[in-house]
LUMBA-178041 format. One record per atom (N, C-alpha, C): residue number from 1; x, y, z; atom name. Coordinates in steps of 0.02 Angstrom, whole numbers, plus 50000, padded with zeros to 5 digits. Example, Ala and Ser with C-alpha at 12.3 -4.5 7.8 and 13.67 -1.06 7.14 Angstrom:
<sites>
   num       X       Y       Z   atome
     1   50660   49716   50390       N
     1   50615   49775   50390      CA
     1   50660   49835   50390       C
     2   50642   49888   50354       N
     2   50684   49947   50357      CA
     2   50645   50002   50394       C
</sites>
This chain:
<sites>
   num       X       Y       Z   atome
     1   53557   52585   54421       N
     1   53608   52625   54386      CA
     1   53672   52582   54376       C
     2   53706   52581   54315       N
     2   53760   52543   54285      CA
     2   53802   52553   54352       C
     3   53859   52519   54363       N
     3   53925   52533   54410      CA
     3   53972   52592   54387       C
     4   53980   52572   54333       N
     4   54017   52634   54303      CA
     4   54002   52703   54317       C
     5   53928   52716   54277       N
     5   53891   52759   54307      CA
     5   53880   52812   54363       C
     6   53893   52739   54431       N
     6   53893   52778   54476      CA
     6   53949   52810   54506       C
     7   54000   52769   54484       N
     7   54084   52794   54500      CA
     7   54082   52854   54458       C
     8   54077   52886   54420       N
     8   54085   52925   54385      CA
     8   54071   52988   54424       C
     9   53982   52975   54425       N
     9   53949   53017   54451      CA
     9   53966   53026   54537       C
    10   53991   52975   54585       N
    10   54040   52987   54636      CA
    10   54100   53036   54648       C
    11   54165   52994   54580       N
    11   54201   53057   54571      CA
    11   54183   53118   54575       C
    12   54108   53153   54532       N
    12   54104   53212   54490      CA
    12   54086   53261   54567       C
    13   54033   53183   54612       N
    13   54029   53243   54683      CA
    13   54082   53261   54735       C
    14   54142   53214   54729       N
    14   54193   53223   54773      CA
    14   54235   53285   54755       C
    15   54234   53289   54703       N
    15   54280   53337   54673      CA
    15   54249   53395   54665       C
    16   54186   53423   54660       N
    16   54136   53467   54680      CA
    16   54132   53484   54755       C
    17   54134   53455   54781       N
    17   54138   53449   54837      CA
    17   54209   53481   54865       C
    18   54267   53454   54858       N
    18   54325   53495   54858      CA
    18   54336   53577   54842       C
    19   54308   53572   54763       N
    19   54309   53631   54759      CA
    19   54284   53692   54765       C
    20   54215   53666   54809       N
    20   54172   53719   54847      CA
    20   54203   53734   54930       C
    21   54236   53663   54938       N
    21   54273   53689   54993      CA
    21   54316   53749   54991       C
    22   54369   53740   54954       N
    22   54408   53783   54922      CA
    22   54375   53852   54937       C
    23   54349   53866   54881       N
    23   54317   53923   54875      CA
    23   54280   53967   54959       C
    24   54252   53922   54989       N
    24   54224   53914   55064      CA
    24   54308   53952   55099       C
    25   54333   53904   55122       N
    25   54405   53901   55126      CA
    25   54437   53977   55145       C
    26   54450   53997   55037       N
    26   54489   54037   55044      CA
    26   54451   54101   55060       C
    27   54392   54127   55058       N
    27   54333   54164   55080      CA
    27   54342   54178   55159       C
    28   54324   54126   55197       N
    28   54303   54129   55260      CA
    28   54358   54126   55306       C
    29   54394   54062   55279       N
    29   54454   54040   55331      CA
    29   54402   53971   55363       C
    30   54439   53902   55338       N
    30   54417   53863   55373      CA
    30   54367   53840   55465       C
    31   54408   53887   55486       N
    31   54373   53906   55551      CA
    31   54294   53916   55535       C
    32   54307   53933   55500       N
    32   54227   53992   55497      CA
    32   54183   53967   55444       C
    33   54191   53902   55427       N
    33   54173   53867   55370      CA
    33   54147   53778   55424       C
    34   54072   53784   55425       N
    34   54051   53716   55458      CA
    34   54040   53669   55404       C
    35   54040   53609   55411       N
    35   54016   53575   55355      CA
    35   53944   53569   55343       C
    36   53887   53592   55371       N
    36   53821   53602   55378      CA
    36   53846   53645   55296       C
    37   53879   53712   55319       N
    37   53889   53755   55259      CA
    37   53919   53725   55192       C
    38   53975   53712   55209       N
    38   53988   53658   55149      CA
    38   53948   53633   55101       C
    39   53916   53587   55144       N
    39   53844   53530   55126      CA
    39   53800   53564   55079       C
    40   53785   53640   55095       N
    40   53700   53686   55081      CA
    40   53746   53710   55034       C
    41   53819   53748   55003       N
    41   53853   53771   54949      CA
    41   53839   53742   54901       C
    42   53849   53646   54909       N
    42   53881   53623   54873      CA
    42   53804   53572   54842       C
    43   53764   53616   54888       N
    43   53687   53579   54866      CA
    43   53672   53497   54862       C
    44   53697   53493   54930       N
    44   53695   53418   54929      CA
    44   53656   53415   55026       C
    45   53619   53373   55050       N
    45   53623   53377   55137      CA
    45   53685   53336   55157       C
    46   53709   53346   55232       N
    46   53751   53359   55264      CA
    46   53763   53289   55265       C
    47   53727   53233   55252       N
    47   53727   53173   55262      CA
    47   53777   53134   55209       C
    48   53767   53169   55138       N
    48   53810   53138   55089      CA
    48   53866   53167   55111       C
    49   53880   53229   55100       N
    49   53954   53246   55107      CA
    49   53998   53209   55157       C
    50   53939   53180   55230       N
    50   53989   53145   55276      CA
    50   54011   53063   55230       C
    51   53970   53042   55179       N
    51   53984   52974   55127      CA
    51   54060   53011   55109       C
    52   54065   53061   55086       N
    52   54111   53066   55039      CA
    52   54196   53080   55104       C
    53   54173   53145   55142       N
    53   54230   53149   55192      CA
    53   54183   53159   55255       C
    54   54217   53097   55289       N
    54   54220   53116   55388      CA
    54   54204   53164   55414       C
    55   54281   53197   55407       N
    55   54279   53265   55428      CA
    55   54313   53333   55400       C
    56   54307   53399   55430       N
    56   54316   53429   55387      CA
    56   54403   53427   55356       C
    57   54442   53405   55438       N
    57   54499   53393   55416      CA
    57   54529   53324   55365       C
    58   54474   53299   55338       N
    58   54495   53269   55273      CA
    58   54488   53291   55212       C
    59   54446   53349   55206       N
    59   54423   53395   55161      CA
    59   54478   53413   55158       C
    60   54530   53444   55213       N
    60   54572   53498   55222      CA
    60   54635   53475   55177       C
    61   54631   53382   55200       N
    61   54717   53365   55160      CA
    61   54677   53356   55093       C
    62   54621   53327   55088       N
    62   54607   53324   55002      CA
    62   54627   53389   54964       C
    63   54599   53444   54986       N
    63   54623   53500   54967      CA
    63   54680   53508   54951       C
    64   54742   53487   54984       N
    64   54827   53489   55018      CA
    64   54830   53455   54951       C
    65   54804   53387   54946       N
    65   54839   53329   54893      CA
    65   54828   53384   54814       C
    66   54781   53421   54803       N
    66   54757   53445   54737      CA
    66   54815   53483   54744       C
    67   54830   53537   54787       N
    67   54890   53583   54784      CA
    67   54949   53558   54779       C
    68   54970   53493   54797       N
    68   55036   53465   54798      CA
    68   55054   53447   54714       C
    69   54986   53431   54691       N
    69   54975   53406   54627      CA
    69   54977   53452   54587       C
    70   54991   53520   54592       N
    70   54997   53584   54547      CA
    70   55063   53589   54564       C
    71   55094   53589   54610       N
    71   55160   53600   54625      CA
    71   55201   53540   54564       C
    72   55185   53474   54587       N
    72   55237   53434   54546      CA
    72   55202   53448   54462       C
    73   55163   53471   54453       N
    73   55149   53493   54350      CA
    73   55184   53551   54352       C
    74   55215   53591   54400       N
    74   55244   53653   54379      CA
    74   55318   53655   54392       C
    75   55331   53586   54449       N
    75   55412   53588   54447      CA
    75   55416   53539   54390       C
    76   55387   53483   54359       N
    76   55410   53420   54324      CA
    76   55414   53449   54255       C
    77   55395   53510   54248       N
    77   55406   53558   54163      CA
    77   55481   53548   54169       C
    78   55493   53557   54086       N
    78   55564   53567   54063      CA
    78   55590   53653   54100       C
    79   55643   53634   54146       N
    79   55661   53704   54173      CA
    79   55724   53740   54157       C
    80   55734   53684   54097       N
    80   55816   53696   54048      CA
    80   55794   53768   54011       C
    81   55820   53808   54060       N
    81   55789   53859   53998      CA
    81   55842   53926   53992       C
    82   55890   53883   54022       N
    82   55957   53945   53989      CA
    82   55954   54009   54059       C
    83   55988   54052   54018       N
    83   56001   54127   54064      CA
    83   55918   54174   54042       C
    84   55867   54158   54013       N
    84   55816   54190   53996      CA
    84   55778   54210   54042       C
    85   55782   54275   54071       N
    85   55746   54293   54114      CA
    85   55662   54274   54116       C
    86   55640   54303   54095       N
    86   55578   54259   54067      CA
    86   55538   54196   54086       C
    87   55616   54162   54065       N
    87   55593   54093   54105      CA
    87   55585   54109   54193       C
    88   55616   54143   54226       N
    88   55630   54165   54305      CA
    88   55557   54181   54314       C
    89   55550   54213   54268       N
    89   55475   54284   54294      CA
    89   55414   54234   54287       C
    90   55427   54162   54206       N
    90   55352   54134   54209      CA
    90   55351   54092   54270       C
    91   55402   54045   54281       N
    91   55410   54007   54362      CA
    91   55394   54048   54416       C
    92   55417   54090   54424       N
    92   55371   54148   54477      CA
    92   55288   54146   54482       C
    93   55271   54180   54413       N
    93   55199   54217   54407      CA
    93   55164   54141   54432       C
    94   55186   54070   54408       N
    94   55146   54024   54369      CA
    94   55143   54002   54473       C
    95   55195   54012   54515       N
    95   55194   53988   54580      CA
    95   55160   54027   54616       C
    96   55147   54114   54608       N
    96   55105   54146   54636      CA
    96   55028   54136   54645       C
    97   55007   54126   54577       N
    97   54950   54087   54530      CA
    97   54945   54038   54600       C
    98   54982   53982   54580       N
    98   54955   53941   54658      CA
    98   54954   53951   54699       C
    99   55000   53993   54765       N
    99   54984   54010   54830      CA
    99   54908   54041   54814       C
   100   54899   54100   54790       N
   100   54843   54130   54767      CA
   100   54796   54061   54765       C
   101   54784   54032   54736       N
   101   54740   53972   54730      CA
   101   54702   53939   54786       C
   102   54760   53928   54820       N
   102   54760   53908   54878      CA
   102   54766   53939   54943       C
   103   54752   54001   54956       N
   103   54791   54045   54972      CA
   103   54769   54038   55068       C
   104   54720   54013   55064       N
   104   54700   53987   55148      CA
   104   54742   53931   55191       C
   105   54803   53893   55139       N
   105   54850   53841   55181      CA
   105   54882   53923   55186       C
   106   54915   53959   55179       N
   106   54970   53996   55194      CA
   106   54943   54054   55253       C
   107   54866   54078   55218       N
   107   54856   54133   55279      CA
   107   54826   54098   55344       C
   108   54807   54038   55335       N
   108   54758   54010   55403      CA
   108   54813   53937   55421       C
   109   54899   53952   55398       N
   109   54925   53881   55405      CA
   109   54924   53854   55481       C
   110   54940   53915   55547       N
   110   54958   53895   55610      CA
   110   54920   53870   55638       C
   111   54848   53867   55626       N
   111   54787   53840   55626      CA
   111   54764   53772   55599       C
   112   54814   53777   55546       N
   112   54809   53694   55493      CA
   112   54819   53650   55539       C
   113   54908   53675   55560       N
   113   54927   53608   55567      CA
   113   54920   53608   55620       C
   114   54898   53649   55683       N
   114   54871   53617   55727      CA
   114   54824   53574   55726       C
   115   54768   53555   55691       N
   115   54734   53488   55668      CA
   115   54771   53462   55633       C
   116   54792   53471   55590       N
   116   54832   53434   55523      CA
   116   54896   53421   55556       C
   117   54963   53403   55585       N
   117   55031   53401   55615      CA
   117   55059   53395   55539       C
   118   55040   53331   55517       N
   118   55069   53300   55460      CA
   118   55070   53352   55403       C
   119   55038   53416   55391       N
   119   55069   53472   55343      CA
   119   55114   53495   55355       C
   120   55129   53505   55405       N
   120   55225   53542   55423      CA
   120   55258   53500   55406       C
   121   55269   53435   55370       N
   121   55330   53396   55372      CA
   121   55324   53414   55269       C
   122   55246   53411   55241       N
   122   55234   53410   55195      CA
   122   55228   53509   55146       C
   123   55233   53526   55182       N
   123   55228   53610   55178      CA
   123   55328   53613   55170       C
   124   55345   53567   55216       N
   124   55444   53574   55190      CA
   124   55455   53566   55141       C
   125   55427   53514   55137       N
   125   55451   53464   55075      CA
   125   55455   53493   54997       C
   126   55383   53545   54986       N
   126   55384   53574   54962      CA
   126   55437   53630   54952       C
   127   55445   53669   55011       N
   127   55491   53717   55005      CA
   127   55567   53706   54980       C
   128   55605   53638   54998       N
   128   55646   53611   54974      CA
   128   55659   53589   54883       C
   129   55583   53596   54855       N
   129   55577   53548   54807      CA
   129   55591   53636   54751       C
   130   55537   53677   54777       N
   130   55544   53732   54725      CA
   130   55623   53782   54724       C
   131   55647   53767   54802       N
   131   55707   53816   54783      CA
   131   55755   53789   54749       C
   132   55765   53716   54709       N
   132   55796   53693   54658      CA
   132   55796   53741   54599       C
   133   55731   53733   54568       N
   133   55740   53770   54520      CA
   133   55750   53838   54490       C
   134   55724   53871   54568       N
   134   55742   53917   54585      CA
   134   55832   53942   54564       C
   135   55855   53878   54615       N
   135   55917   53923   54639      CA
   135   55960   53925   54542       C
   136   55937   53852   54515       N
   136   55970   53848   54454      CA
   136   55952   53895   54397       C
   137   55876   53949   54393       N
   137   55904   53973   54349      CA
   137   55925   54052   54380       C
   138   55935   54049   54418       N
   138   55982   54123   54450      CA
   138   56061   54110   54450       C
   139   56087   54044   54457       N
   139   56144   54040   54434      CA
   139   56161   54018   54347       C
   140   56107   54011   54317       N
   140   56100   54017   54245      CA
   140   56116   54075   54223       C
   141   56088   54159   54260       N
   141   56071   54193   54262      CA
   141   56146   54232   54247       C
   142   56170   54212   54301       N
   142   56261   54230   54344      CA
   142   56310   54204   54291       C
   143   56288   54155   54274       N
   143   56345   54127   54218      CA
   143   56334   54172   54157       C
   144   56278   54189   54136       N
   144   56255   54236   54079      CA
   144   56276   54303   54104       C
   145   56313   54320   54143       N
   145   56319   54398   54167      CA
   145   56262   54447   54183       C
   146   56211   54409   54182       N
   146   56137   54452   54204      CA
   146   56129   54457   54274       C
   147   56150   54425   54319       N
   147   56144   54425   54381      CA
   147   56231   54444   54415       C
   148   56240   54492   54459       N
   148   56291   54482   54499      CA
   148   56297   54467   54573       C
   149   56293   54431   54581       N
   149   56283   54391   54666      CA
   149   56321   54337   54688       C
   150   56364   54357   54736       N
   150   56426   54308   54780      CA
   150   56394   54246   54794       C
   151   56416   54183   54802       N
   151   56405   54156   54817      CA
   151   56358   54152   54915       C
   152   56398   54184   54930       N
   152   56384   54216   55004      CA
   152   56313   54216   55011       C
   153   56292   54268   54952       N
   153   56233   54305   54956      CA
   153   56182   54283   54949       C
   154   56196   54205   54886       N
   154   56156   54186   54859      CA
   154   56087   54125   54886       C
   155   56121   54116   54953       N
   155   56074   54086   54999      CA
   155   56050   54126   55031       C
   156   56082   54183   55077       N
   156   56017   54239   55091      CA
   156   55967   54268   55041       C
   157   55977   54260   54972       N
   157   55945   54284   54920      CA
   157   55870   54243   54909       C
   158   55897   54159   54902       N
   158   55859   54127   54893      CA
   158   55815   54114   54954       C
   159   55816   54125   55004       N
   159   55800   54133   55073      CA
   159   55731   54174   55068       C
   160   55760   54232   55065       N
   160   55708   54308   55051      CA
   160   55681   54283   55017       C
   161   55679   54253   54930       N
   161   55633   54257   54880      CA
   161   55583   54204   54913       C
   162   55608   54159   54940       N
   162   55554   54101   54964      CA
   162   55505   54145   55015       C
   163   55529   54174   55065       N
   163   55475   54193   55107      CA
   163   55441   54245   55068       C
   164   55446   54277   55044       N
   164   55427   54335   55003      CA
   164   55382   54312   54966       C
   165   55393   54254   54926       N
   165   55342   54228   54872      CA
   165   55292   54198   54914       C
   166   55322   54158   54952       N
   166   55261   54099   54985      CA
   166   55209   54152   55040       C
   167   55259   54192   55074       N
   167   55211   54224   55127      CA
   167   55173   54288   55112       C
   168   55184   54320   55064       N
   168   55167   54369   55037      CA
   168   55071   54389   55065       C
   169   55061   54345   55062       N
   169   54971   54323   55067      CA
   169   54971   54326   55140       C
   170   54990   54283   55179       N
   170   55002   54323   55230      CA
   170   55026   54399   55275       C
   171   55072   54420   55249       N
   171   55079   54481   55264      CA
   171   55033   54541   55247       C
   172   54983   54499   55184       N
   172   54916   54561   55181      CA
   172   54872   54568   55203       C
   173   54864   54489   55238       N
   173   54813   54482   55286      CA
   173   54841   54517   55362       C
   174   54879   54499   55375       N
   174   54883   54530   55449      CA
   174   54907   54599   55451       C
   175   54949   54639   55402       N
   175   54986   54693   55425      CA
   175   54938   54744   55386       C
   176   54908   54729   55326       N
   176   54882   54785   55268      CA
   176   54808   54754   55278       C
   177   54786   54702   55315       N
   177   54712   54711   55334      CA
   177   54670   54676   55271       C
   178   54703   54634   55217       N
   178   54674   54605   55166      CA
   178   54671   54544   55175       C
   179   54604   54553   55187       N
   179   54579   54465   55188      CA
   179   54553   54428   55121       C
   180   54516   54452   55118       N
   180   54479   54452   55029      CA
   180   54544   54480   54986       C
   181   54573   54442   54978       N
   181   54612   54447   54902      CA
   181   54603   54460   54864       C
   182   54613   54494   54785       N
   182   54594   54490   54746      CA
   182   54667   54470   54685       C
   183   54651   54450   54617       N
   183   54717   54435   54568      CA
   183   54761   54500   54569       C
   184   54724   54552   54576       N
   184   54765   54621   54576      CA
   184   54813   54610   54618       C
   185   54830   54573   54695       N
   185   54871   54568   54723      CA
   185   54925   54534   54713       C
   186   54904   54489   54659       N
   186   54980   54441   54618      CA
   186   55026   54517   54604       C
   187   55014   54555   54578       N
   187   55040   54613   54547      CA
   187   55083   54622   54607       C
   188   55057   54674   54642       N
   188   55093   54676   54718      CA
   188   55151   54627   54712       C
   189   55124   54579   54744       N
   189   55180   54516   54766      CA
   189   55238   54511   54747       C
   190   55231   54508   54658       N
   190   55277   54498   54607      CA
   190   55337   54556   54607       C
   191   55301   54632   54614       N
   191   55345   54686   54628      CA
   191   55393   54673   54698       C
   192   55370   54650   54726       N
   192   55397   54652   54800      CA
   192   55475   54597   54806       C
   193   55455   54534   54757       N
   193   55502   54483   54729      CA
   193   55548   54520   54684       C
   194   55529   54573   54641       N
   194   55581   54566   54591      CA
   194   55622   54642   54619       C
   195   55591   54677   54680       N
   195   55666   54729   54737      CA
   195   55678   54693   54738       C
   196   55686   54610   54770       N
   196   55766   54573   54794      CA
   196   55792   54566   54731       C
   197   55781   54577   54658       N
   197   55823   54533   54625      CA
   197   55855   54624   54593       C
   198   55843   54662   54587       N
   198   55860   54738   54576      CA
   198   55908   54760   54591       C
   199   55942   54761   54635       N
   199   56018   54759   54666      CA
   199   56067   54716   54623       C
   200   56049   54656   54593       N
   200   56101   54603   54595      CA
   200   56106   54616   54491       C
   201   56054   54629   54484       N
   201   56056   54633   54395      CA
   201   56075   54679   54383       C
   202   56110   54642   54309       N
   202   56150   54703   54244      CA
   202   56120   54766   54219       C
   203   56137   54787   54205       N
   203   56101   54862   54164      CA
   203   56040   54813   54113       C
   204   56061   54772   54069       N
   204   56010   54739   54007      CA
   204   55961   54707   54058       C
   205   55956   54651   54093       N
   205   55924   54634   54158      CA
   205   55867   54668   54187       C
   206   55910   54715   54191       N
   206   55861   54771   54224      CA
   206   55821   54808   54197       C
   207   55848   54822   54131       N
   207   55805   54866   54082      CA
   207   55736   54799   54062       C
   208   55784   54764   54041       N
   208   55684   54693   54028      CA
   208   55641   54693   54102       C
   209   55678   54695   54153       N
   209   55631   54698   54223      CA
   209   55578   54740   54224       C
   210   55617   54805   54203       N
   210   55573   54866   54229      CA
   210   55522   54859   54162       C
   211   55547   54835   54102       N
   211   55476   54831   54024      CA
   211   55459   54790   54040       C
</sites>
């Protein structure tokens, strides 16, 4: 078989491979996911998958690297986008979309990084990176008179929306008993984000919120 060929066809199983993890993953909860299983998903024996990853905790950051890689295509968009609410709500939906995706680093994380250490420094990093754009178009927002919020407030604000967005998936797993997710729960989530912002908006604001 050509070289090319086989790189190709390498890539096509690594990345198959990933994304049956995934799926494995957000289903079971890593715990509960052997690579024997993996291996028989992904219709390959247990022998190649160890060619491709070690162990499962290399599966785990390959996984990490694909999600980090959705994060920087969704902060590196043009986020110049004025006082337009809109723009607030698609940066939202489009970040829910990924926890959802991924949604086994957030409900099975205390577990991660106890194998993984090196995700808690990389799980920050993140958090630092999205409340940028965050915080800029809510003070886009404030300058447009759509938002009214003190300065004071506006870090407890951005505070709440972060845990709220990111943990949301968690709190359905442990308190409301939802393990199996479904997209219906983006819905949820999103309502739950836009009480913190309900208090602070204009009458016009509020009227596009609630349509």
């Amino acid at each position: 078989m050509p070289k090319a060929k086989r790189r190709r066809k390498a890539v096509s199983t690594r990345d198959h491979l990933i994304a049956v993890s995934l799926g494995l993953f957000n289903e079971r909860g890593p715990d509960r996911v052997t690579t024997a299983q993996i291996a028989e998903a992904a219709g390959i024996n247990e022998g190649n998958l160890y060619y491709y990853f070690k162990t499962k905790q290399a599966l785990i950051l390959a996984i990490f690297d694909r999600f980090e890689a959705a994060i920087d295509d969704l902060l590196n968009r043009d986020q110049a986008a004025g006082a337009d609410p809109s723009a607030y709500v698609a940066f939202l939906t489009e970040w829910f979309e990924i926890v959802w995706a991924y949604r086994f680093l957030y409900r099975d994380f205390m577990g991660l990084i106890a194998a993984a250490p090196e995700l808690r420094r990389r799980i920050r990093t993140i958090s630092d990176r999205i409340r940028t754009p965050v915080r800029q178009l809510i003070e886009h927002m404030r300058a447009a008179g759509l938002m009214e919020v003190s300065d004071e407030a506006l870090d407890p604000l951005l505070h709440n929306v972060w845990i709220v967005s990111t943990y949301w998936v968690v709190y359905l797993d442990v308190q409301e008993g939802v393990r199996a997710l479904k997209k219906s729960h983006l819905e949820w989530g999103l309502k739950q984000v836009a009480s913190l912002f309900q208090p602070h908006l204009s009458e016009p604001a509020r009227h596009w919120l609630d349509g």
